[in-house]
N, C-alpha and C positions, 0 to 999 in steps of 0.2 A: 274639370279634368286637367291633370300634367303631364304631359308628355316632354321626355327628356330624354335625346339620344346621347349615347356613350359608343364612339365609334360609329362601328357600323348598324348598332344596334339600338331597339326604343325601351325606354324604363317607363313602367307607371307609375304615380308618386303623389299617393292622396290618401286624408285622413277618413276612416270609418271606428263610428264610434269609441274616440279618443285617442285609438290608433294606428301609426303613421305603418300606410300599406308601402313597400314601395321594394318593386318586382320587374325581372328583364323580361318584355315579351317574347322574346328568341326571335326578333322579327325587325330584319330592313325597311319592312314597308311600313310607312308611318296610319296608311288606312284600315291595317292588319291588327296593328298596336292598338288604336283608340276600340276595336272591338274586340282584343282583349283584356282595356281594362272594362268594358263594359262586363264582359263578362264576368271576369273577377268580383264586379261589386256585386251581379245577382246572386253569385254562391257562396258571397259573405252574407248580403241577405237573405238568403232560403236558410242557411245553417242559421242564421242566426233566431229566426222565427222557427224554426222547425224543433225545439224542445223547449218548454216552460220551465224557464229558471231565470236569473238574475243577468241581465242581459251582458252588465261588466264582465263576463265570469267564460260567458261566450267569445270572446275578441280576444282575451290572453292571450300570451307568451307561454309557452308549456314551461320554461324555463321557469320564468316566473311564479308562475303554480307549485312547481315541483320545491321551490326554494322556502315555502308558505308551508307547503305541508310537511316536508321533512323540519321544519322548526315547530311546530306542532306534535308530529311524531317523536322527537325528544322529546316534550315533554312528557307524554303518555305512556310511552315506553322504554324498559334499561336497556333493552339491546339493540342498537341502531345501526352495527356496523354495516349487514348485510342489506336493511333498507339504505345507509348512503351506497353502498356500492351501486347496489341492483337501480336504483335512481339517478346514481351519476352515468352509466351505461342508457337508458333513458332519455337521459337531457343532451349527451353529445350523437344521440342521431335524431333526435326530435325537438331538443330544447329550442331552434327560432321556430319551429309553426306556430301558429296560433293553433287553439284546441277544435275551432272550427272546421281545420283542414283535417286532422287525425281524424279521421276515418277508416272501415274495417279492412282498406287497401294498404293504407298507412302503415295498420299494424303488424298484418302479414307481412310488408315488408321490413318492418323491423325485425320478425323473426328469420328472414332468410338473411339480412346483414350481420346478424348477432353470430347465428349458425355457420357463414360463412368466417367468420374470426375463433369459430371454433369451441363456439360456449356453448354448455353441455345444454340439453335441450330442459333439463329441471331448472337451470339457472334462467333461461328463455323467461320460462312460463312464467316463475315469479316477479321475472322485471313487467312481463305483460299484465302481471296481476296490479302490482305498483302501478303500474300507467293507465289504467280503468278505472282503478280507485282513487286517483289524483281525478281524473277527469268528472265524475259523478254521476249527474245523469246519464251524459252522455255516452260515457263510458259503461252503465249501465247497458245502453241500446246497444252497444258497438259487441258488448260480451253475450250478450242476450245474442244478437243472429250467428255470432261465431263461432257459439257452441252449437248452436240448432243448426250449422253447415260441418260441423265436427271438426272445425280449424281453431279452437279458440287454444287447444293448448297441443305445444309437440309430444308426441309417444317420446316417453323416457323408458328407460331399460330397468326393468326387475330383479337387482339381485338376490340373491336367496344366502344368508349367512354362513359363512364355514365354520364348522366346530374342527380345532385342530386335538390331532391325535397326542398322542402321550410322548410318540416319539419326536410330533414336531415340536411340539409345547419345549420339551429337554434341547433339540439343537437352536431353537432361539435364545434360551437359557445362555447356550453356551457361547453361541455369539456374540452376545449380545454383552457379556463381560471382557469379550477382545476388542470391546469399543477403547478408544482412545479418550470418549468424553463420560467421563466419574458418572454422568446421570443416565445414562443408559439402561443398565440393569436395573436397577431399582424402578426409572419410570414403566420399563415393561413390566415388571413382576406387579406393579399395581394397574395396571394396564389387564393382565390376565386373571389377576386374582382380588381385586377392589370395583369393579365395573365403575371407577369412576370417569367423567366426562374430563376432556384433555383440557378446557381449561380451569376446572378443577382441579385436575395433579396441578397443573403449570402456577396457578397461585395457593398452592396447601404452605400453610407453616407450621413453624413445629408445635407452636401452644397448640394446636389441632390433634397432635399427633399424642396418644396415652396408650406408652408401651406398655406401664403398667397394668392398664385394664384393659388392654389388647382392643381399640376401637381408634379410628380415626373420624372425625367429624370436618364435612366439607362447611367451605365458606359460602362467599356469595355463588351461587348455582345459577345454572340457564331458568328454571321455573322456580316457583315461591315454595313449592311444597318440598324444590332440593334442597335450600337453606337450610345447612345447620345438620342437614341428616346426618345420622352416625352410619359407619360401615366396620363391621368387624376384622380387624387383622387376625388372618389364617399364619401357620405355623412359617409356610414358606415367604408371606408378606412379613412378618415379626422379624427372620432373622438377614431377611434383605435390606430391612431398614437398620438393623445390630451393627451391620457389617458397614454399612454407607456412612454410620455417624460415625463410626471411627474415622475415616476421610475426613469428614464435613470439619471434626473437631480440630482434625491436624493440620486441614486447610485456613479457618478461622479461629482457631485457639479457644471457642468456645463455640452453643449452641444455646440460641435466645431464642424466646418464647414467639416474640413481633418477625424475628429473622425466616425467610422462606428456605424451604427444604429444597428446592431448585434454583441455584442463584443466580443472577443475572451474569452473563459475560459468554464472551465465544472469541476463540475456542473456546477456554479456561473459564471458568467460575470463577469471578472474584469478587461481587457486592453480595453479599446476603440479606441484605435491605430492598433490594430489587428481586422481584423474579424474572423468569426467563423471558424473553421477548415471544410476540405468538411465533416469528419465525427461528426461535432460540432451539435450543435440544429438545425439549421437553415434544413441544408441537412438531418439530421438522423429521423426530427421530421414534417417536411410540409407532405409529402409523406406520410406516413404511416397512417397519421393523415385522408388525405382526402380519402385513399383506403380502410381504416377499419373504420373510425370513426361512418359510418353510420349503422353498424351492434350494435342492442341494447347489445349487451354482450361484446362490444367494451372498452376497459380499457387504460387510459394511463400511459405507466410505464417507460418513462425517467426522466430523474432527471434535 
């Protein structure tokens, strides 16, 4: 045993299995401290015998873990953004425990810190789903009694889809041409009448685009089976892209096949070798555009 005061206070400071424990007892009295490192080693030992697995595996660093798996998760999967997010949220309230400690008190309380910074209760669940599944078995057990307590994931809100009417559909229209940035109109008119996914408009080019045979084909998609699909241009998509290549043209003096139909820059458009950034027009401005546009006191203030 180590005992090592800091002020007024005792530190324990001793190696279990490989690694270095070392913890403030919150305690002046030095006979307070040596039982609780005692204590501390029996609930590294109970945790540690208490699930059949690889005993290494029990003593980690969550940090650790989480670093091991998301470099695995690239590999196996193209879309990583939202597992780094939902994983770095994870590892800065959890990443020094050991996986020992994480327990179902642990986890409840990472959903009330999470909830307390204001993250929607979907975003909760899925970083709690990330942290069971970095864990394994044990994570197994910890999901297993906290769904069977009805705690295992937050009630998220229901919403039910709005179809807009004919006249709201016309004053986003109309709005949405008093933008100040050229991609505006064109990204909602494919927005209402392409049901393509936003970063599908956000990387379309134009070799994709055949006015002539009136069809647009997406690129790389969110799943394998959207690669490549074609979607038809309707009358009112056909002459909203008529009207924008006349811009594109006189902005860039021509329009190549490799060149994207939303360019990168902001305010201003000016690489057509770049698309837009996620937080560029494309992405900052379809959305907003079709969830408030219809409200008459609706104003559009991107640039």
């Amino acid at each position: 045993m180590t005992l090592v005061k800091r002020g007024e206070i005792w530190w324990y400071d001793f190696q279990f299995g490989n690694q270095r424990i070392r913890e403030s007892t919150k305690s002046s009295s030095k006979i307070v401290a040596k039982a609780a490192e005692q204590q501390r080693r029996r609930e590294l030992e109970q945790g540690f015998h208490n699930i059949t697995e690889i005993r290494e595996n029990r003593i980690r660093v969550l940090r650790d873990v989480a670093a091991k798996y998301l470099d695995d998760y690239r590999l196996r999967f193209r879309g990583v953004t939202f597992a780094e997010y939902a994983i770095g949220h994870v590892t800065r309230h959890l990443g020094d425990k050991l996986l020992v400690d994480i327990d179902e008190a642990a986890v409840l309380s990472y959903q009330s810190s999470r909830l307390k910074e204001l993250a929607a209760p979907k975003s909760v669940n899925e970083e709690v789903r990330f942290l069971l599944t970095m864990m394994e078995q044990q994570g197994d057990v910890i999901r297993a009694s906290l769904r069977k307590k009805k705690k295992l994931k937050l009630p998220t809100r229901r919403k039910i889809g709005k179809a807009y009417d004919a006249d709201e559909t016309h004053r986003m229209g109309q709005l949405s041409r008093k933008s100040r940035s050229p991609h505006i109109y064109l990204a909602l008119t494919m927005a209402l009448n392409a049901g393509m996914r936003d970063a599908e408009t956000k990387s379309l080019q134009w070799g994709r685009v055949h006015l002539d045979k009136r069809y647009l084909q997406v690129g790389k998609s969110k799943t394998n089976a959207g690669d490549g699909r074609t979607i038809p241009i309707n009358s009112i998509l056909y002459q909203a892209i008529l009207d924008y290549s006349v811009w594109y043209r006189e902005k860039f003096k021509d329009i190549r096949p490799e060149w994207y139909v939303f360019p990168f820059g902001s305010p201003r458009p000016h690489d057509p070798t770049k698309p837009v950034t996620p937080t560029g027009d494309v992405a900052s401005f379809i959305w907003p555009c079709v969830a408030t546009a219809a409200s008459p006191r609706w104003r559009w203030h991107a640039g």
